[in-house]
FIZA-409663 format. One line per field, with one value per residue (C-alpha): residue number from 1; x, y, z. Coordinates in steps of 0.25 Angstrom, whole numbers, padded with zeros to 4 digits. Example, Ala and Ser with C-alpha at 12.3 -4.5 7.8 and 13.67 -1.06 7.14 Angstrom:
<atoms>
pos	c(1 / 2)
x	c(0049 / 0055)
y	c(-0018 / -0004)
z	c(0031 / 0029)
</atoms>
This chain:
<atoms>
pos	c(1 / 2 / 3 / 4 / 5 / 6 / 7 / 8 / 9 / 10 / 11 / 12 / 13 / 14 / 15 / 16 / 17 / 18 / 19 / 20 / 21 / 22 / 23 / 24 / 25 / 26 / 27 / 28 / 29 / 30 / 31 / 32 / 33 / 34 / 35 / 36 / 37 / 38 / 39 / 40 / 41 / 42 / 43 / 44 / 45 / 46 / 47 / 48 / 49 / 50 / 51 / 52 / 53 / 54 / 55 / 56 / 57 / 58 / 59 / 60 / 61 / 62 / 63 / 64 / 65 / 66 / 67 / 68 / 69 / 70 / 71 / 72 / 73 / 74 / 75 / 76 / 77 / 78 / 79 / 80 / 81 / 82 / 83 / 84 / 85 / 86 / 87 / 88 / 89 / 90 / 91 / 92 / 93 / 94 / 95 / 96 / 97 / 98 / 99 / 100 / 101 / 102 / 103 / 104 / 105 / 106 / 107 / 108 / 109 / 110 / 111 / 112 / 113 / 114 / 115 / 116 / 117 / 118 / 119 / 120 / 121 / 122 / 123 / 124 / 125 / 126 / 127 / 128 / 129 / 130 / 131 / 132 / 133 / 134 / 135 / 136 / 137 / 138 / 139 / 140 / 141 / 142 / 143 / 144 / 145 / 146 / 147 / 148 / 149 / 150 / 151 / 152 / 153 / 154 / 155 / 156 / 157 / 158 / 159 / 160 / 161 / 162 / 163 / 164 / 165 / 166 / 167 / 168 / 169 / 170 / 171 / 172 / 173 / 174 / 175 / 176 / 177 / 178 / 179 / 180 / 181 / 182 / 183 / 184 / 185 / 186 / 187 / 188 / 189 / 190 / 191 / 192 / 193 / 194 / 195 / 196 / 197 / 198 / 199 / 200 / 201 / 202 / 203 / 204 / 205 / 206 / 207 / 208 / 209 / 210 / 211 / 212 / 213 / 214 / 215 / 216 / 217 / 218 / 219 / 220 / 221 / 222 / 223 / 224 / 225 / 226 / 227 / 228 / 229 / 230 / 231 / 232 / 233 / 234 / 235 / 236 / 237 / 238 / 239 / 240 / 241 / 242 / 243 / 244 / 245 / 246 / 247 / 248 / 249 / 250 / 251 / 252 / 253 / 254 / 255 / 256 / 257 / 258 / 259 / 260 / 261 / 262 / 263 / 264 / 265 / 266 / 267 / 268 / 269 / 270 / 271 / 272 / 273 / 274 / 275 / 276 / 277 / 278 / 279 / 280 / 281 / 282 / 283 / 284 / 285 / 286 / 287 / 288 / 289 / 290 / 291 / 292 / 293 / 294 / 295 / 296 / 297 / 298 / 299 / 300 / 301 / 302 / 303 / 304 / 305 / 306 / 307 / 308 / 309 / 310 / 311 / 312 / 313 / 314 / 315 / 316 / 317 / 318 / 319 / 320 / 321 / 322 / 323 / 324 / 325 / 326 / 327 / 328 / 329 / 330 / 331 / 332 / 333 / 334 / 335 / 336 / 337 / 338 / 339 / 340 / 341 / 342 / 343 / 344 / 345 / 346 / 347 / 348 / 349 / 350 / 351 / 352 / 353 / 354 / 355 / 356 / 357 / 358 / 359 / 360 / 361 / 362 / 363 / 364 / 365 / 366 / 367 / 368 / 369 / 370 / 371 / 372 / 373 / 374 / 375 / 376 / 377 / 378 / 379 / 380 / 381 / 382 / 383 / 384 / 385 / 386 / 387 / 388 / 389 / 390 / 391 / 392 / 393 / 394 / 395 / 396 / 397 / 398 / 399 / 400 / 401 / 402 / 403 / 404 / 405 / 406 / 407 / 408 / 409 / 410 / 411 / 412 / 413 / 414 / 415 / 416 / 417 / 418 / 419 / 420 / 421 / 422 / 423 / 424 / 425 / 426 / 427 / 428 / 429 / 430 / 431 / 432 / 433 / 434 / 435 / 436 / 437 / 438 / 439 / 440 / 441 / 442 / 443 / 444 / 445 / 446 / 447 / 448 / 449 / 450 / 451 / 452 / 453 / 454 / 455 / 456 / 457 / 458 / 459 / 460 / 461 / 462 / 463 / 464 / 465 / 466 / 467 / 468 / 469 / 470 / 471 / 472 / 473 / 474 / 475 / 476 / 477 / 478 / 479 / 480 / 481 / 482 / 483 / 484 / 485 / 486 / 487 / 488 / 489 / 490 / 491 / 492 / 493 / 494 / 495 / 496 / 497 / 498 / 499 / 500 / 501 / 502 / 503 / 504 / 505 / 506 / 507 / 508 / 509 / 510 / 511 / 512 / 513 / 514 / 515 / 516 / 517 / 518 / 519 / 520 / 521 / 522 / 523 / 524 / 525 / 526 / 527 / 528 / 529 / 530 / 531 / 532 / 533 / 534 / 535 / 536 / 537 / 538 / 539 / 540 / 541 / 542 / 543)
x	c(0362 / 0349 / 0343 / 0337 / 0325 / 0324 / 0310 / 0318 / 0316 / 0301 / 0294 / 0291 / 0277 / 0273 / 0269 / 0273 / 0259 / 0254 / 0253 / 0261 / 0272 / 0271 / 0271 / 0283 / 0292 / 0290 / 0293 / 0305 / 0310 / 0306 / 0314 / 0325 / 0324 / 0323 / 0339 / 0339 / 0334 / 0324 / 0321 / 0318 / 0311 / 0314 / 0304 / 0292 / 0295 / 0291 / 0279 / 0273 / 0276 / 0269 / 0256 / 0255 / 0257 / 0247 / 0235 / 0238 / 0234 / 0223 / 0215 / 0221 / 0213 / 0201 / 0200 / 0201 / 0190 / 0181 / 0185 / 0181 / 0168 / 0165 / 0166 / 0157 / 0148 / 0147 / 0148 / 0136 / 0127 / 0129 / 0124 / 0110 / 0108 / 0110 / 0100 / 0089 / 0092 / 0088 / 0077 / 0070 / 0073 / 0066 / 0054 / 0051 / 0041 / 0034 / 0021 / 0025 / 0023 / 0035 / 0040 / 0046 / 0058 / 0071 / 0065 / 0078 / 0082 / 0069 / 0070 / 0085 / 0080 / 0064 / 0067 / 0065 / 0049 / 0042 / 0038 / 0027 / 0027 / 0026 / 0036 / 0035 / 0029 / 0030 / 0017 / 0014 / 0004 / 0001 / -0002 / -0018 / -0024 / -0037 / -0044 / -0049 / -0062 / -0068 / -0071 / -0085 / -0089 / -0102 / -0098 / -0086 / -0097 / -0108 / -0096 / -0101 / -0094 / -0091 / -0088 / -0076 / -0077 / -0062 / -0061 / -0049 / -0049 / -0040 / -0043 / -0055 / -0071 / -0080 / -0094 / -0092 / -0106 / -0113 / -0104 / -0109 / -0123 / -0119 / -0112 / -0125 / -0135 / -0128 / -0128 / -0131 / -0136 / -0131 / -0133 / -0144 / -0133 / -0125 / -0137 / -0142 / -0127 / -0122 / -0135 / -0146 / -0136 / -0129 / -0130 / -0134 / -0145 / -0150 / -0142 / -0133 / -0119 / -0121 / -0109 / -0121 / -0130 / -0118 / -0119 / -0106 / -0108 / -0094 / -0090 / -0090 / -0104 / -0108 / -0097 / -0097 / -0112 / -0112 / -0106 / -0106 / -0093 / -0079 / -0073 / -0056 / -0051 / -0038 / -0034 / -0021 / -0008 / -0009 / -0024 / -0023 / -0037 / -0052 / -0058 / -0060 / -0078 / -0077 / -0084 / -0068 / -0060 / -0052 / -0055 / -0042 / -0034 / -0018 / -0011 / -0013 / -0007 / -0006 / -0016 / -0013 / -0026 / -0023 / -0009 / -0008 / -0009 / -0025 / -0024 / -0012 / -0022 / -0034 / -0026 / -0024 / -0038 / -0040 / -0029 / -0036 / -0050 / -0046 / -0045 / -0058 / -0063 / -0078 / -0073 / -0077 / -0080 / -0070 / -0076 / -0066 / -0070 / -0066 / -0067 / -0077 / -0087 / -0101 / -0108 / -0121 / -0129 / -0134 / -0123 / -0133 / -0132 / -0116 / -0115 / -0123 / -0119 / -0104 / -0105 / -0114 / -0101 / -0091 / -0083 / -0073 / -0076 / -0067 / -0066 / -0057 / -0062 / -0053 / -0058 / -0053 / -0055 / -0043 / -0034 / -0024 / -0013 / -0011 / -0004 / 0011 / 0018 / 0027 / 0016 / 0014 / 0020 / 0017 / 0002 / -0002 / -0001 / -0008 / -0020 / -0023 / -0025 / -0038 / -0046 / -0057 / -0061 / -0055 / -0067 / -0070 / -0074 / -0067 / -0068 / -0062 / -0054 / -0050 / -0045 / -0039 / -0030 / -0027 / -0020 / -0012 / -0008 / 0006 / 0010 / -0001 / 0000 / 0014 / 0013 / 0002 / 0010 / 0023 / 0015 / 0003 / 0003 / -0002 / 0004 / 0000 / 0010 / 0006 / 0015 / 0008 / -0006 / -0003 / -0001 / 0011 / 0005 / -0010 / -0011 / -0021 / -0021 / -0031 / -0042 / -0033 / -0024 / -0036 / -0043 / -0031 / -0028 / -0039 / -0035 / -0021 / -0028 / -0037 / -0050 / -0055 / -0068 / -0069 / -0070 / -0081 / -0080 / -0082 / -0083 / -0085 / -0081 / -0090 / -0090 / -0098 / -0091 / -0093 / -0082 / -0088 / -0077 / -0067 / -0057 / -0049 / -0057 / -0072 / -0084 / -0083 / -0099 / -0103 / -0112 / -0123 / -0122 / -0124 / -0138 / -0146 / -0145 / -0131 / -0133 / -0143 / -0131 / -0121 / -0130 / -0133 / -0126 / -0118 / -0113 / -0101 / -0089 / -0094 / -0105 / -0113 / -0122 / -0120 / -0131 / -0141 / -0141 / -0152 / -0149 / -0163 / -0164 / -0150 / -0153 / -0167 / -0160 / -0148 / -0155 / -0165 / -0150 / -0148 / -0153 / -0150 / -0142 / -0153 / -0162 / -0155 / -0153 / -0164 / -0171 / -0172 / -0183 / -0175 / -0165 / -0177 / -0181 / -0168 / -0172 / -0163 / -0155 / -0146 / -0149 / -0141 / -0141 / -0149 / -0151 / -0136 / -0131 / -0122 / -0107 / -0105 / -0117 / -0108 / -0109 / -0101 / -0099 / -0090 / -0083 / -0090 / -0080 / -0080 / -0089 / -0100 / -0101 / -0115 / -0122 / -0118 / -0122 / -0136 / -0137 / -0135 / -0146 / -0155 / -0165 / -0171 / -0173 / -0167 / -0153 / -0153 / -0136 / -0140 / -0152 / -0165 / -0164 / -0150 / -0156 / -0167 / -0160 / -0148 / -0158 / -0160 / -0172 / -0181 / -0180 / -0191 / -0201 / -0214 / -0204 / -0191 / -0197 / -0204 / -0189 / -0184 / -0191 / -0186 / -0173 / -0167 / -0156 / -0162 / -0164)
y	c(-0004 / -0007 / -0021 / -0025 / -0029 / -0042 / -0049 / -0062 / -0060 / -0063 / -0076 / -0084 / -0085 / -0070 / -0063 / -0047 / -0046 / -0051 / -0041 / -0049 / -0048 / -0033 / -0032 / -0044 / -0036 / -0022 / -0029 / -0034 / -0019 / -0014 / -0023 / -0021 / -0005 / -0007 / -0010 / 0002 / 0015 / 0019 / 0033 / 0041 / 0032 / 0017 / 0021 / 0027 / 0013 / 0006 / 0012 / 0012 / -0004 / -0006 / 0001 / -0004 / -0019 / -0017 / -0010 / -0023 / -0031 / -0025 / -0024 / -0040 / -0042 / -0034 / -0041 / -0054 / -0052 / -0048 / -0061 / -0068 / -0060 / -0063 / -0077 / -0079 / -0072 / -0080 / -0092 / -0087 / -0086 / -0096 / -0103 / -0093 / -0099 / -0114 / -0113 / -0105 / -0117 / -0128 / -0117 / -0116 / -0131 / -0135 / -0126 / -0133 / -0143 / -0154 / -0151 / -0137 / -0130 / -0123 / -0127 / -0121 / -0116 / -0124 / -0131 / -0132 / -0117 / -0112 / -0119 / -0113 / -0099 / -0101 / -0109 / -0124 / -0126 / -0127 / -0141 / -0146 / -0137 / -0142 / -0140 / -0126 / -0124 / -0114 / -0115 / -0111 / -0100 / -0095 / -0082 / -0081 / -0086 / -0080 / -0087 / -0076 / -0085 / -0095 / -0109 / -0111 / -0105 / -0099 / -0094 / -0086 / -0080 / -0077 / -0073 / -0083 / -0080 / -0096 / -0104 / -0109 / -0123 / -0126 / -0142 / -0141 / -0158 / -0168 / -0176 / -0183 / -0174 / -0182 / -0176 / -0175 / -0179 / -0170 / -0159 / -0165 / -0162 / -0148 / -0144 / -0148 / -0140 / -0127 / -0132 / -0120 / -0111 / -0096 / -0087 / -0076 / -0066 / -0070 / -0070 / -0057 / -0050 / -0057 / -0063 / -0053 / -0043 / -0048 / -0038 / -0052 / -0056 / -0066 / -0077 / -0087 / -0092 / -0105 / -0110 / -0110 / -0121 / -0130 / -0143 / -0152 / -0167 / -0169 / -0177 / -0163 / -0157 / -0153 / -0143 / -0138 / -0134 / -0125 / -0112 / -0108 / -0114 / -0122 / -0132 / -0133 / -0145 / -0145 / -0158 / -0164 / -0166 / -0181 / -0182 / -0187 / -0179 / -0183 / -0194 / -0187 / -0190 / -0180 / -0166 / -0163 / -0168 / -0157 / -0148 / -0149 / -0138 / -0137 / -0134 / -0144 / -0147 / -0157 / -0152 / -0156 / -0152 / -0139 / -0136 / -0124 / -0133 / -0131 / -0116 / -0119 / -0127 / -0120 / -0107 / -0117 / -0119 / -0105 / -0103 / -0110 / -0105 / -0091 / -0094 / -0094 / -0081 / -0084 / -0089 / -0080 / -0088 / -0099 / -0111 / -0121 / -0135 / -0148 / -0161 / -0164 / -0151 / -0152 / -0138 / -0136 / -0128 / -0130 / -0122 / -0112 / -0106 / -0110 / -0101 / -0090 / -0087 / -0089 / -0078 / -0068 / -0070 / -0059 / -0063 / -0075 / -0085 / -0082 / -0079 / -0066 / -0059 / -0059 / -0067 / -0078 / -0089 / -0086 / -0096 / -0084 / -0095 / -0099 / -0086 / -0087 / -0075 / -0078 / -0078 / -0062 / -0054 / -0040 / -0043 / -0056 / -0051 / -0058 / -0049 / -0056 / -0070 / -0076 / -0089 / -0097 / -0109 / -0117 / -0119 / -0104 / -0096 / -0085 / -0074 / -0073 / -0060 / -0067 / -0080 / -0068 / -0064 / -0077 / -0081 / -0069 / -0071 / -0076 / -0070 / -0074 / -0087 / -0090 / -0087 / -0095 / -0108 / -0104 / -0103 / -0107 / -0123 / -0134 / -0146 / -0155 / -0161 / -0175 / -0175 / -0163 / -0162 / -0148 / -0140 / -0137 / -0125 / -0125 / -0116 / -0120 / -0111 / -0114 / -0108 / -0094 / -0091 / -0086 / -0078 / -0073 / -0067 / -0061 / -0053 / -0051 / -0044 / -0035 / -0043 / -0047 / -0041 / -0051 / -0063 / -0067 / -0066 / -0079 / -0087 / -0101 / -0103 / -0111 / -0124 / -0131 / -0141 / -0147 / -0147 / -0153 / -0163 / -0152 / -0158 / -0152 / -0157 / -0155 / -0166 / -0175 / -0178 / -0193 / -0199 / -0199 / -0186 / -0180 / -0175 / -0162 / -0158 / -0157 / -0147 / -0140 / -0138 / -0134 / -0123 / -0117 / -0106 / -0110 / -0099 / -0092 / -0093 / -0082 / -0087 / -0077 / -0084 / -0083 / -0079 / -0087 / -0096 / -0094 / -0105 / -0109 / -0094 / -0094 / -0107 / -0101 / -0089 / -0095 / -0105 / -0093 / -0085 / -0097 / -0099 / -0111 / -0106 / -0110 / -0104 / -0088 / -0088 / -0080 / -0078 / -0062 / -0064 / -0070 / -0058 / -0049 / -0056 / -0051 / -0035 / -0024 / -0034 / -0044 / -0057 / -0058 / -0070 / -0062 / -0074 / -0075 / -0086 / -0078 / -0081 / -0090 / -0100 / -0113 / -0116 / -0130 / -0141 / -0152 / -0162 / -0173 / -0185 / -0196 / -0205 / -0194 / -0193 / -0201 / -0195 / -0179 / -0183 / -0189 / -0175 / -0167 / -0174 / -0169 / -0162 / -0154 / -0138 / -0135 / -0144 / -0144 / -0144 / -0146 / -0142 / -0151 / -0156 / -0160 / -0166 / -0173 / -0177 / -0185 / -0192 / -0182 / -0182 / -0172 / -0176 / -0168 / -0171 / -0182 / -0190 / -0188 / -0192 / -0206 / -0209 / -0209 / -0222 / -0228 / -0223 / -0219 / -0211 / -0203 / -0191)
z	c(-0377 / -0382 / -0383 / -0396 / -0396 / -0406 / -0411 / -0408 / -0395 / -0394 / -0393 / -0407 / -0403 / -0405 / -0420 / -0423 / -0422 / -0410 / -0398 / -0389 / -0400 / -0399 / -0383 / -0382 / -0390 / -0383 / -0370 / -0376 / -0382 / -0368 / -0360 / -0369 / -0367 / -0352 / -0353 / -0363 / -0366 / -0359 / -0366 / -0380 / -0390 / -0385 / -0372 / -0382 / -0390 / -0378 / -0374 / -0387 / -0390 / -0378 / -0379 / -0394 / -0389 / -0377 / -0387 / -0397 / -0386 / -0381 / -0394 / -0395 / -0381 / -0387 / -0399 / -0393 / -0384 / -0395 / -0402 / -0388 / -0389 / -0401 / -0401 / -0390 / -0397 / -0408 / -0399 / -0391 / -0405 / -0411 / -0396 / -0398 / -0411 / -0410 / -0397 / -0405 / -0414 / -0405 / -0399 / -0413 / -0416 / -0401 / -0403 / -0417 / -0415 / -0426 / -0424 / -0428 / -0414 / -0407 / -0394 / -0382 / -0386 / -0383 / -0369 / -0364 / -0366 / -0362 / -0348 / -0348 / -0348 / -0342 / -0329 / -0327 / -0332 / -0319 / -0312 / -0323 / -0334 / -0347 / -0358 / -0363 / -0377 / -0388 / -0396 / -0412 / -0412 / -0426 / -0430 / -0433 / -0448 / -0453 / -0467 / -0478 / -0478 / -0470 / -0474 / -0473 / -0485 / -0482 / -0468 / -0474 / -0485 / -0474 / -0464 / -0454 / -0441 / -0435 / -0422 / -0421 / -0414 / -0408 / -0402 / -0394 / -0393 / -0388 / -0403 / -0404 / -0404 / -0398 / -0403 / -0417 / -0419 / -0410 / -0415 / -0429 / -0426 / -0419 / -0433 / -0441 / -0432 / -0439 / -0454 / -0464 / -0453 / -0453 / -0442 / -0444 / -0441 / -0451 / -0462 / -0459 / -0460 / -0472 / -0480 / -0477 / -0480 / -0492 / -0505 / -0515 / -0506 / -0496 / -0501 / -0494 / -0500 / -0506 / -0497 / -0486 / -0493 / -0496 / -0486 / -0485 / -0482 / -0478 / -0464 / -0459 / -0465 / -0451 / -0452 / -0466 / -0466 / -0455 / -0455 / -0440 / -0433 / -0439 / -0431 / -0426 / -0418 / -0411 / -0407 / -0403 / -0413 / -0411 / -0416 / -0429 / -0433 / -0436 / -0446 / -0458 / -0455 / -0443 / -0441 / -0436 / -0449 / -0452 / -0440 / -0432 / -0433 / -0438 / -0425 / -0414 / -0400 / -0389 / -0377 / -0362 / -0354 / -0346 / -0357 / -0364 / -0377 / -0376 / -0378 / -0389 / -0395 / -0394 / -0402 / -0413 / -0412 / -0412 / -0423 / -0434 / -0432 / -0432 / -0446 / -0450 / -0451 / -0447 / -0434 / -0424 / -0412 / -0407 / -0399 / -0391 / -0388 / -0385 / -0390 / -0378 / -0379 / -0384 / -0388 / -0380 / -0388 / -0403 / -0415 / -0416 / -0403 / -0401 / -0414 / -0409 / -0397 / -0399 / -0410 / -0400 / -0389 / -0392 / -0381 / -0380 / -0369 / -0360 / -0345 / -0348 / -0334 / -0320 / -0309 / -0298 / -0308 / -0317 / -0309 / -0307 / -0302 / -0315 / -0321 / -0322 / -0320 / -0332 / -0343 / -0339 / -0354 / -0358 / -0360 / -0353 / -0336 / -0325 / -0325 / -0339 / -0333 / -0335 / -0336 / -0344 / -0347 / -0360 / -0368 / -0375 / -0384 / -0393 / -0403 / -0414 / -0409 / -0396 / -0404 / -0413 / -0403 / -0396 / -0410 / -0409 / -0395 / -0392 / -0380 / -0370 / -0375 / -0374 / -0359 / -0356 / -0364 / -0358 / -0344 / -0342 / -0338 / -0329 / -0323 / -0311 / -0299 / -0296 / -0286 / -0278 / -0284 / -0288 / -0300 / -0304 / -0312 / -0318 / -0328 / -0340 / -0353 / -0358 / -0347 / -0346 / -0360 / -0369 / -0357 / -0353 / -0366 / -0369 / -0355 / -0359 / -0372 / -0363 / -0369 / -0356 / -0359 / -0371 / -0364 / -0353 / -0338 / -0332 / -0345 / -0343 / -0358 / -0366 / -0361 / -0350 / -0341 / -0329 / -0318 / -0306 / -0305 / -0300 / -0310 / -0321 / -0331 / -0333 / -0333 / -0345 / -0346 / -0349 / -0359 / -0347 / -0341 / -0356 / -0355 / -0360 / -0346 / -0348 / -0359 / -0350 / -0340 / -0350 / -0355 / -0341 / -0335 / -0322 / -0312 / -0314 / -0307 / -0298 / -0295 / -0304 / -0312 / -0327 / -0335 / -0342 / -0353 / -0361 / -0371 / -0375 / -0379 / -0385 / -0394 / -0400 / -0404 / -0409 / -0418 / -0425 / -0427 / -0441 / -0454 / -0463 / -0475 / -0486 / -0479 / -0480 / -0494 / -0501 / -0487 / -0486 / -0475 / -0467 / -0467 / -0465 / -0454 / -0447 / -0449 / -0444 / -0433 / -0435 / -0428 / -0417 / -0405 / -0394 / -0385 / -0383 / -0371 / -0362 / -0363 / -0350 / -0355 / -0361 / -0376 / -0374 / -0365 / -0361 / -0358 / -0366 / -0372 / -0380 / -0373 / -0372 / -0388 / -0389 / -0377 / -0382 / -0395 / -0391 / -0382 / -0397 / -0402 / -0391 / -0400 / -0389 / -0392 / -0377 / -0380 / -0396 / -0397 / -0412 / -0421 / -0419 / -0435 / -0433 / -0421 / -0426 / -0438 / -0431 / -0424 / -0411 / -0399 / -0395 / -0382 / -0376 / -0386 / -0386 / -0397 / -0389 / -0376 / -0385 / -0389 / -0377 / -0372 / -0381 / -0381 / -0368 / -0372 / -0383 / -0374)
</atoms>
């Protein structure tokens, strides 16, 4: 006989519906039939129970895992997005800048950073800003193309009063190219905009009555700005950084320099200074040449000079290779198209601030790494851009240093070693790197030109001679210095204030930083006069 198989039989513990259930009770009915028939119908119940109960238990398997699966996915998302959290909320910063993303991820997943390297930083470059009209009234009505001077400063200018004197040498004068363009051409006459007359007698008049170059500071976060008397009120621009000398901070600060003059639309040459430079020639001839240059002062040309050691292979991307490398001195000069395209630039620069950086090894006397941004990121740009023929070979920049210490840092001239002599050097061509001598710098020729190349404002209006006098050819400055001759010079500090400002007031034709009547109205000597010569018997230093 038959055993009966009995749902008693199975443990308490399994459901009807579970698989288990299923396969328990067909190893019950096929134990019971191992006693029993083996054949017809009983078998064929067998085999089937079977396969049903080991498919159920496969797809519970299956589904099982999926659950396992998913879970872990979730798990591993909802991970991703509590450390993009903490990556955004570590890259926020309050002076409104970005940081290195995450610091403790990024040296996860970049490598420990290297024996003195600083901390990595993530800087805010934004997207260039053009104004419809400029805010010097009459230039942006006579389309006066303007000098941008950028002080790059560690706070305070020291030669606020020879700058002062510099400014008013330009007061209500407008180039001769500009008159004969847009005044001699003009279909309601020879007349000049009545924003042109207008004098300001502000604490910034200087600045306001001249229509040649504006004026951007950049000086540190901390600095808490200029007494509202000074020629720099109301220069600094809105983004500002903390500087370290040889940091890639001095190029992010220069761009914001950069930024907020490439606003004004009658910036077409851009000037970098410090707090400590002096210019060496008069505004007229400045203003003139800088206009005549169409090249940016850079050193964008190949040669042993580039510091090749200082290119990391990490900084190479799809356009910056090693080929591009190059070097220049800080202190330059720029277009308006070369500042263009270093606003837009954002994959050069994040190379060079992700890997271009100095530090020293007291321990050794070594460096750990010296690379200085701010002698190769805008040179090497301009490479990476295939505008090497836009730059100079072997530019010296724009400013005159002395380095005859072998240091780091150049000469900072005294009170006592500030002389017209000193002025003389400045202005004189030196030999190139080379040893190629550089050509000429016919300055006495360049300032004679260049001061013949203004008209006062009052003086235009009405004057349809004067736009006769200019005849088929535009004026132009023929007796342009070539573009090694320097145009600046430094280092000159705080305690040399008196002495460069007595050197401005040299009223001599063959110095002359400033117009003779400004000279001779602030009290200025011409030194090499019968009087000049009288006054300094009496006074010493007057010369």
């Amino acid at each position: 006989m038959r055993k009966s198989s009995t749902w008693t039989t199975f443990p308490t513990e399994l459901t009807r519906s579970s698989p288990e259930l299923l396969l328990h009770q067909h190893r019950h009915t096929a134990s019971g039939l191992l006693f029993g028939d083996f054949g017809g119908s009983n078998g064929r119940r067998v085999v089937e129970s079977v396969g049903k109960a080991t498919k159920m238990i496969r797809s519970a398997s299956y589904a099982r895992l999926r659950a396992v699966r998913q879970a872990r996915l979730h798990s591993r998302e909802a991970l991703l997005w509590c450390l993009l959290f903490f990556m955004w909320a570590s890259m926020m910063r309050s002076d409104g800048s970005i940081g290195a993303p995450f610091g403790i991820i990024t040296s996860v997943l970049e490598g420990k950073r290297a024996p003195g390297e600083p901390p990595h930083r993530h800087a805010y470059l934004p997207e260039a800003e053009v104004y419809r009209h400029s805010q010097d009234e009459c230039g942006d009505v006579l389309g006066i193309p303007r000098v941008a001077l950028l002080f790059l400063t560690t706070g305070d200018l020291y030669h606020e009063s020879s700058w002062r004197l510099w400014l008013r040498s330009a007061e209500g004068l407008i180039p001769s190219q500009v008159v004969a363009h847009r005044v001699c051409n003009s279909t309601s006459g020879v007349v000049v905009p009545a924003s042109c007359l207008l004098k300001s007698n502000g604490y910034d008049a200087e600045y306001k009555n001249q229509h040649l170059f504006s004026i951007y500071v950049h000086a540190p976060p901390s600095f808490e700005g200029y007494d509202p008397a000074s020629l720099w009120h109301g220069k600094i621009v809105d983004y500002r950084v903390a500087t370290e000398w040889g940091a890639h901070t001095l190029v992010e600060a220069t761009r914001h320099l950069l930024w907020e003059a490439f606003k004004d639309p009658l910036n077409t040459r851009f000037l970098l200074l410090s707090e400590s430079d002096i210019p060496i020639y008069d505004p007229l001839t400045m203003y003139q040449q800088l206009q005549a240059e169409n090249s940016s002062r850079l050193d964008t040309c190949v040669h042993e000079s580039t510091s090749p050691w200082r290119w990391h292979p990490r900084m190479e991307t799809k356009r910056l290779k090693f080929h591009h490398w190059r070097k220049s001195p800080q202190w330059m000069t720029l277009t308006r198209q070369h500042v263009e395209l270093a606003l837009s630039d954002k994959e050069v620069y994040r190379m060079f601030e992700r890997h271009c950086w100095s530090a020293w090894d007291d321990e050794h006397s070594r460096w750990h790494r010296d690379c200085f941004s701010d002698e190769h990121y805008f040179a090497t740009l301009l490479a990476s851009h295939d505008k090497d023929s836009e730059g100079i070979c072997e530019s010296r920049g724009v400013s005159f240093t002395s380095w005859e210490a072998k240091s780091a840092h150049p000469k900072a001239y005294s009170g006592n070693e500030i002389s017209p002599d000193l002025i003389y050097q400045a202005r004189a061509a030196s030999k190139s790197i080379n040893g190629r001598p550089f050509p000429e710098c016919k300055w006495h020729e360049a300032q004679e030109t260049a001061r013949s190349l203004f008209h006062p404002a009052a003086e235009v209006s009405g004057n349809e001679a004067l736009c006769e006098s200019f005849g088929i050819k535009e004026p132009s400055f023929e007796a342009q210095l070539p573009d090694t001759c320097f145009l600046t010079a430094r280092k000159f500090g705080k305690d040399s204030v008196f002495a460069v400002r007595k050197l401005f007031l040299h009223c001599d034709e063959d110095i002359s930083l400033i117009s003779r009547d400004v000279c001779l109205k602030e009290g200025g000597t011409i030194c090499n006069s019968l009087l000049g010569r009288i006054k300094t018997i009496f006074y010493k230093d007057a010369c």
